[in-house]
Every structure is written in structure tokens, then in C-alpha cells.
VEXVEXBA-602982 format. One record per residue (C-alpha): residue number from 1; residue in one letter; x, y, z. Coordinates in steps of 0.001 Angstrom, whole numbers, plus 500000, padded with zeros to 6 digits. Layout:
(pt NUM a (X Y Z));
...
This chain:
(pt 1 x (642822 625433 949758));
(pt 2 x (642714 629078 950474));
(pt 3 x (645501 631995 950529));
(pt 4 x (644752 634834 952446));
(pt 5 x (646713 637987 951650));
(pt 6 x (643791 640622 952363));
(pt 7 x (641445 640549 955624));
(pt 8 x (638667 643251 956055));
(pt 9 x (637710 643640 959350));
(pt 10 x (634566 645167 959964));
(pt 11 x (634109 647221 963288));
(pt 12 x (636934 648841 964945));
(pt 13 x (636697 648604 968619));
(pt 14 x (638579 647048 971188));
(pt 15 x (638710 643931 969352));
(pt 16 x (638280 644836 965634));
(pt 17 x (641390 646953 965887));
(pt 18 x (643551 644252 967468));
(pt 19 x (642428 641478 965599));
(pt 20 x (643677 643929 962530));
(pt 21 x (647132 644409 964281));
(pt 22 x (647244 640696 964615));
(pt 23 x (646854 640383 961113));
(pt 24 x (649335 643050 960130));
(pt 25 x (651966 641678 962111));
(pt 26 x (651607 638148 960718));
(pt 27 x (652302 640791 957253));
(pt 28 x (649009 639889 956020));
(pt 29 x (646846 643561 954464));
(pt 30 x (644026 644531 956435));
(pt 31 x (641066 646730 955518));
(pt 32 x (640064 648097 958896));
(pt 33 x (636452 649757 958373));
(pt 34 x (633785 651482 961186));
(pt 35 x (631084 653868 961063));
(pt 36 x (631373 657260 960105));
(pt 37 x (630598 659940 963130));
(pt 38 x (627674 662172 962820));
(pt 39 x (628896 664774 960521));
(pt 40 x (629200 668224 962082));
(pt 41 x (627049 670936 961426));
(pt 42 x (628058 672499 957890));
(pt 43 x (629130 668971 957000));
(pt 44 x (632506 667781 957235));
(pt 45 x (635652 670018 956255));
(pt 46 x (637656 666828 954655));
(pt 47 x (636722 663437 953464));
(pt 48 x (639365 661508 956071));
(pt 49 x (636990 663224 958776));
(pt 50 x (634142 660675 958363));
(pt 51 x (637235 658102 959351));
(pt 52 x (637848 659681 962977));
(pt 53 x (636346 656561 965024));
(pt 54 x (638075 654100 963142));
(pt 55 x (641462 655835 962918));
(pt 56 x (640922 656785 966633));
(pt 57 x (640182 653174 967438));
(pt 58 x (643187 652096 965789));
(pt 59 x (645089 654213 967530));
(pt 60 x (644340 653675 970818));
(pt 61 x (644947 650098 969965));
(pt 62 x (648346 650404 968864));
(pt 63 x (649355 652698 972489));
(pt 64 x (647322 649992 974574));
(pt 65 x (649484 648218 977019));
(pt 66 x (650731 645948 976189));
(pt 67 x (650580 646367 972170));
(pt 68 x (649096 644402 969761));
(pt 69 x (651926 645188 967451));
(pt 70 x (655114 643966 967908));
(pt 71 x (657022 646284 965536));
(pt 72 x (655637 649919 964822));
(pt 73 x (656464 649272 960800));
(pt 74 x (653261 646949 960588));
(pt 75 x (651041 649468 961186));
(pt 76 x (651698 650089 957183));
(pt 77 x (649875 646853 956483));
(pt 78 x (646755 648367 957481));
(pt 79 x (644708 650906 955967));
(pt 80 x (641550 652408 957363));
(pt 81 x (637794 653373 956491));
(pt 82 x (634548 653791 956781));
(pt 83 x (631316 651440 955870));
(pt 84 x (629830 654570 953285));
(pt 85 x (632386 654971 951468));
(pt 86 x (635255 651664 951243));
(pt 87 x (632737 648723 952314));
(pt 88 x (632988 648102 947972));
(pt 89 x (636557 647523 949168));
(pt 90 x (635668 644279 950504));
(pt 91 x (635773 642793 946761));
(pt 92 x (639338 642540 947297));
(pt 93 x (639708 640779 950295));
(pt 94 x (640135 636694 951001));
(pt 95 x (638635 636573 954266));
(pt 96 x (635821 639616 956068));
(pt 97 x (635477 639666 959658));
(pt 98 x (632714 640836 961383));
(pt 99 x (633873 642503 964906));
(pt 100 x (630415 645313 965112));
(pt 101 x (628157 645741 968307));
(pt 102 x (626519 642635 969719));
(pt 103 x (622878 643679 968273));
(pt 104 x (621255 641440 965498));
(pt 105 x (619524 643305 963945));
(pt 106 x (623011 645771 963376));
(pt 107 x (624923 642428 962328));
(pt 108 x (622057 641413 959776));
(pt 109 x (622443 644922 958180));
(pt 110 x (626229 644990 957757));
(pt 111 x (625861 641159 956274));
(pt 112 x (623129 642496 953674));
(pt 113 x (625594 645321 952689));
(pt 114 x (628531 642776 952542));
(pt 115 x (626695 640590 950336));
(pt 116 x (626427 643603 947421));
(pt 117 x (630383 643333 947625));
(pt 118 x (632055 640145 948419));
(pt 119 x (633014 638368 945716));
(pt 120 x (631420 634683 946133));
(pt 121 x (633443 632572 947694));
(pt 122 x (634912 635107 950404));
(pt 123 x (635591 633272 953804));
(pt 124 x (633065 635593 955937));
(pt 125 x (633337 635101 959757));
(pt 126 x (631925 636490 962817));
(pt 127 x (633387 637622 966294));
(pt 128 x (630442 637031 968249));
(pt 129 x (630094 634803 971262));
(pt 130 x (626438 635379 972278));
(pt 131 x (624489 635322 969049));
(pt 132 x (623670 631943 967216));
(pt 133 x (625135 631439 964075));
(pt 134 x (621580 630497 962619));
(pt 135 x (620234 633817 963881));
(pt 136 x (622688 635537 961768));
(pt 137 x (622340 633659 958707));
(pt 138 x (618550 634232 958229));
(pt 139 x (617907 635575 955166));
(pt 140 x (621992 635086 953348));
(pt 141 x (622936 633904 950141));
(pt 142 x (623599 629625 949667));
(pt 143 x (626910 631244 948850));
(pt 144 x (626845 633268 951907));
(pt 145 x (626085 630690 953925));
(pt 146 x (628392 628134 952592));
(pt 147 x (631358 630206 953869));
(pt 148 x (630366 631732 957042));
(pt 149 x (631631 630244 960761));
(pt 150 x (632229 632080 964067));
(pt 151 x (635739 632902 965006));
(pt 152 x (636324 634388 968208));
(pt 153 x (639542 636018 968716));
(pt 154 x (639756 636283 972347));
């Protein structure tokens, strides 16, 4: 049996950030997490800046038409970052979605970084539709393995 309270959704585009207002309005947490932008010349002025594509993807989610929130209030339920610096975040969360680009060879390097901080066990799932599921699991933990499927949202 599994409980999940806590869902990290990795990738925050058109359907990472909805499939993290889903989850908020069914009151579960979410850990919403992209990449960080380039960083400006001279570096950037304040950490939250190297969270502008997720928080901007978010966002633009919750304005959409129609909404993927029902209620405004949910939008508590999920907090936002970036793969540098909150990926160790992941430790704490039941189930990790994978929602990034439809590239392999991206998808293979966000699962090695997941792997340093999932705790075994984690329900680990992937949004993809064109990718084989065997493809992505070359080169993943037994444990890794074990508890990975496809789940596509839409």
C-alpha cells in the first residue's frame, strides 16, 4: 500500500505545471522543479532568480483558460524550484514525476541525478508518450527499476 502526501514534479511546462495544480487541488504537496535560466551577466542579483522559468511556468498555468485550479487557495500546496539547488528535495517526496523535454539522453540525466536523492522505494514515473520505457531504464538501479511506470496525464 502506498500514501502519497508529497509529489515532485520534475519539468514545469505546459504539462508539468498542471499536472502540479492537479495535485494541489486534490490537497496533496507538490515540489514543482525546472531548470535554472542562464544567469545574467554579473550573476544573478537574488537566489529566487535562478527560479524564473519555473515560477513563470506556473504562472501562466494557473491564468490559462480554463484553469487547472479550481480554487486560487491551492496554489499554497505547491512550492517551486530549481534542479541545482532543491532536486535533494526529492528525499521527501512519495511519488517523482518526470514531465522534462522529450530527448533521452536529457531524461537519462535527470534519472541519474534523481537516483543520488530518492529515497528507495519512491514511486518514480514518467510523462512520456514517445520514448520506450526500456530506453529509459538503461543503466537504473534494481530499485529504480522496480518502481518506475509511464503515466501520462493527458
Amino acid at each position: 500500500k502506498r500514501s502519497i502526501k508529497k509529489v515532485a514534479v520534475l519539468g514545469s511546462g505546459v504539462m508539468g505545471s498542471r499536472i502540479a495544480c492537479h495535485f494541489a487541488g486534490i490537497s496533496v504537496q507538490v515540489l514543482l522543479l525546472d531548470i535554472a535560466p542562464p544567469p545574467p551577466e554579473g550573476g544573478f542579483s537574488k537566489p529566487s532568480d535562478k527560479n524564473k522559468i519555473v515560477n513563470d511556468a506556473l504562472a501562466a498555468a494557473i491564468k490559462s483558460n480554463p484553469s487547472p485550479v479550481y480554487h486560487k487557495d491551492v496554489i499554497k500546496k505547491i512550492s517551486t524550484g530549481n534542479f541545482e539547488d532543491d532536486l535533494p528535495k526529492i528525499k521527501d517526496c512519495d511519488w517523482v514525476i518526470e514531465v522534462v523535454v522529450e530527448r533521452l539522453d536529457i531524461k537519462q540525466q535527470v534519472y541519474t541525478n534523481v537516483e543520488k536523492h530518492r529515497k528507495p522505494g519512491t514511486l518514480i514515473t514518467t510523462n512520456t508518450s514517445g520514448i520506450p520505457i526500456h530506453a529509459l531504464l538503461e543503466g537504473r538501479s534494481e530499485d529504480f527499476a522496480k518502481h518506475f511506470c509511464g503515466t501520462h496525464f493527458f
